[in-house]
Structure formats: structure tokens, C-alpha cells
C-alpha positions in Angstrom: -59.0 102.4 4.7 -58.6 101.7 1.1 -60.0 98.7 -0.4 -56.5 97.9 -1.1 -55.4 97.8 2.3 -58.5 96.4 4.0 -57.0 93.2 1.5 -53.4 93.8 3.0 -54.2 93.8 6.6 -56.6 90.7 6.4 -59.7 92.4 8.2 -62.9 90.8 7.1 -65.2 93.2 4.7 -68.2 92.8 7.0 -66.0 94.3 9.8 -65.5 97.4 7.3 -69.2 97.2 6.2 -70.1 97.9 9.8 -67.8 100.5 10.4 -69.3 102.4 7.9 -72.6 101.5 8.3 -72.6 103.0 12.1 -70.5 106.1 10.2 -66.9 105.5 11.6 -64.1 106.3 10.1 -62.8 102.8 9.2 -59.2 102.1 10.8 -57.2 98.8 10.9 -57.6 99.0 14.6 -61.7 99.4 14.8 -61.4 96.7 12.0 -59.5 94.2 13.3 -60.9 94.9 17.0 -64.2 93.7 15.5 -62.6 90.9 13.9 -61.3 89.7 16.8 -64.6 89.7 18.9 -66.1 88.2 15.7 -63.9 84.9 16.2 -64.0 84.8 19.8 -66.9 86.1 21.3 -66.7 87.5 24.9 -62.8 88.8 25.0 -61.4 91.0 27.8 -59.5 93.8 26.5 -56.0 92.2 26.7 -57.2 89.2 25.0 -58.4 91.8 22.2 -55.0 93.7 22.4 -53.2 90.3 21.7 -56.1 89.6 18.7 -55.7 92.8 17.4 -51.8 92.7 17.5 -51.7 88.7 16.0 -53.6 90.5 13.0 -51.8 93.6 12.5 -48.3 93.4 13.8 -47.8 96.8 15.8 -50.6 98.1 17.1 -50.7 100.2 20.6 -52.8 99.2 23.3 -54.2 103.1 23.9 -55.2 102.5 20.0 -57.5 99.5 20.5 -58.6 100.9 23.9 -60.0 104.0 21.6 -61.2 101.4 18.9 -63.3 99.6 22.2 -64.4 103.1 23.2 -65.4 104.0 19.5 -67.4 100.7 19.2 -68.9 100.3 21.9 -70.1 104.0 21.6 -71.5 103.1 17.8 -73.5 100.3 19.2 -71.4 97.8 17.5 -69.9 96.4 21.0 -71.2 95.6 24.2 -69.4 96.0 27.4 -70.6 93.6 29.8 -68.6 94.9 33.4 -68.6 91.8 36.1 -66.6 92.8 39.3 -67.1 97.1 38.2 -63.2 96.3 37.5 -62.5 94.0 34.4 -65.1 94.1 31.5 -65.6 91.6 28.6 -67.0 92.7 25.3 -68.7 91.1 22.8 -70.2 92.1 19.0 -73.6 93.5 19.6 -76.3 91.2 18.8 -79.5 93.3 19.6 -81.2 90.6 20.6 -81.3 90.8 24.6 -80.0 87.8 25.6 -78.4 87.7 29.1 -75.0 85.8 30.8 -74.1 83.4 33.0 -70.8 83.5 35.0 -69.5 80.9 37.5 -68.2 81.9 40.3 -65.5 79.3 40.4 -63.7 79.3 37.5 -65.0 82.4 35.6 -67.0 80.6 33.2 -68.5 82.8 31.0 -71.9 81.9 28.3 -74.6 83.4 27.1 -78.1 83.0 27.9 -81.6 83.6 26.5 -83.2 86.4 28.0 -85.5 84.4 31.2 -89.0 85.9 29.2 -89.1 86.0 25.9 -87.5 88.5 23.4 -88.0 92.0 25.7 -90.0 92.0 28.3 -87.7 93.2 30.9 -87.7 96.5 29.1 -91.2 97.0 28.9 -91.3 96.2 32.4 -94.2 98.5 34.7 -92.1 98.7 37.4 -89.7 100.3 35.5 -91.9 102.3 33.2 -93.8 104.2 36.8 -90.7 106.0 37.2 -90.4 107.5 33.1 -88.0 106.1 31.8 -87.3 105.1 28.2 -85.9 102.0 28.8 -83.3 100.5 25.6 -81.4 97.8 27.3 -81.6 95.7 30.7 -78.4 93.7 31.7 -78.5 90.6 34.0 -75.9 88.5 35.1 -76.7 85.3 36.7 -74.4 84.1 38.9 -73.6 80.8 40.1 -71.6 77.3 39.8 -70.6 75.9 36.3 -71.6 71.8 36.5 -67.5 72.0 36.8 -67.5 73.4 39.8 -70.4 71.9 40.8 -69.1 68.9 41.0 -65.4 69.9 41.9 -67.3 71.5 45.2 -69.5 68.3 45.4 -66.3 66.0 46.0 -64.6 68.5 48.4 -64.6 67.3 52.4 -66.2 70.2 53.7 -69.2 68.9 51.6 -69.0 65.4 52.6 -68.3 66.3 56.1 -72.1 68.6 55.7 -73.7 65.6 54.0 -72.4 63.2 56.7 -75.2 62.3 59.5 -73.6 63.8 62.5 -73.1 60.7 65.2 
């Protein structure tokens, strides 16, 4: 893209600086996908189609599916898969943190990584078998406070916490 139309299709210069800086070709689509993650976070890919399209008008969906593929290959997106069916992706932050996901409603937040910085990769159990570890992913899952207290109020719980006559 020229610097003339990064201006015309609105994509943010530090979407166009990292496209180059991971040596991709910058496109409207790998710009605007990154854009869209930017502002939101952790986006399934119709929820980045619909970003994608809100910034650019036409776009087709095989187009930001390559742009996802491109990325995420680059290092520049993460793809964090949660049922080995749907993914979410996020901008890559490099800085190992983990997620959380309820279990009721989907919730979905980040998380510190559990020990510090890194330690899961430098791990011994994982080391005695050779290999160079570069990245660990863990999802906790659980109950949101939500749900929690949705599942709290529900009669099969009263009828548990109920002292049987």
C-alpha cells in the first residue's frame, strides 16, 4: 500500500509499521485485520470479517482468512483454539500470559502467566525429552463470578445445600 492509500482506507500506521517490520507485503486486509484485533482484543474470525468489512467496505471472507493465516504465521497474531473447533485471535503480545474461559457464558480474559514471566517454558519436565520449547498455552477453565452466582441461586444447588430430613 501507498502512503496515500493507507490514509484513504483509515488503517492505523502502526498496523503498516508491523506489517513491514515482520516483512509482509502490506495489504488493506492484513492492515485492517490488525486493526481490528487492536480495538478489540480476543475476536473470532467472523467478528474480525465484520471489523474488517466496517473498515473497508468489500472485503471477502477467504481474504481476511488469508490475512489471519498470514499473521498469525508472521508472529503478529495468536490463535488461541478452545473446543479444537472455533479459535479466537488476539495481537501477539510476547509476553506469556495465559486465559481464562467460563464455561457458562464463554467469558473470555486474560491472565498472568501462574509463575512469573516464563517458567513454564524452561520447564525440566519438558526439557528431558529435547525440546526447544518457544511458547506454552494454558487455558483455565471454570465459572465467571456470573455464573457463579447464576448456578449459586439455581434449585438443584439449594436442593444440595439443603440438610436432607
Amino acid at each position: 500500500m501507498t502512503q496515500r492509500q493507507v490514509q484513504e482506507s483509515g488503517v492505523r500506521p502502526d498496523s503498516v509499521a508491523l506489517l513491514r517490520g515482520a516483512g509482509l507485503r502490506v495489504t488493506a486486509s492484513r492492515a485492517a485485520t490488525l486493526d481490528a484485533l487492536a480495538g478489540h482484543g480476543h475476536l473470532d474470525a467472523e467478528s474480525v470479517i465484520a471489523a474488517v468489512r466496517a473498515q473497508l467496505g468489500s472485503v471477502s471472507r477467504q481474504g481476511v482468512y488469508d490475512a489471519l493465516r498470514a499473521l498469525v504465521g508472521a508472529g503478529l497474531v495468536r490463535s488461541i483454539s478452545l473446543d479444537g473447533r472455533r479459535a479466537l485471535f488476539e495481537l501477539e503480545q510476547h509476553d506469556n500470559h495465559h486465559h481464562l474461559v467460563c464455561r457458562g457464558c464463554g467469558r473470555f480474559e486474560d491472565a498472568p502467566c501462574a509463575e512469573g514471566s516464563a517458567p513454564c517454558l524452561d520447564s525440566p519436565a519438558v526439557g528431558r525429552h529435547g525440546f526447544a520449547i518457544d511458547q506454552a498455552e494454558v487455558i483455565y477453565r471454570g465459572l465467571c463470578p456470573a455464573c457463579q452466582g447464576r448456578q449459586a441461586g439455581s434449585p438443584a444447588d439449594r436442593a444440595h445445600a439443603s440438610p436432607a430430613p
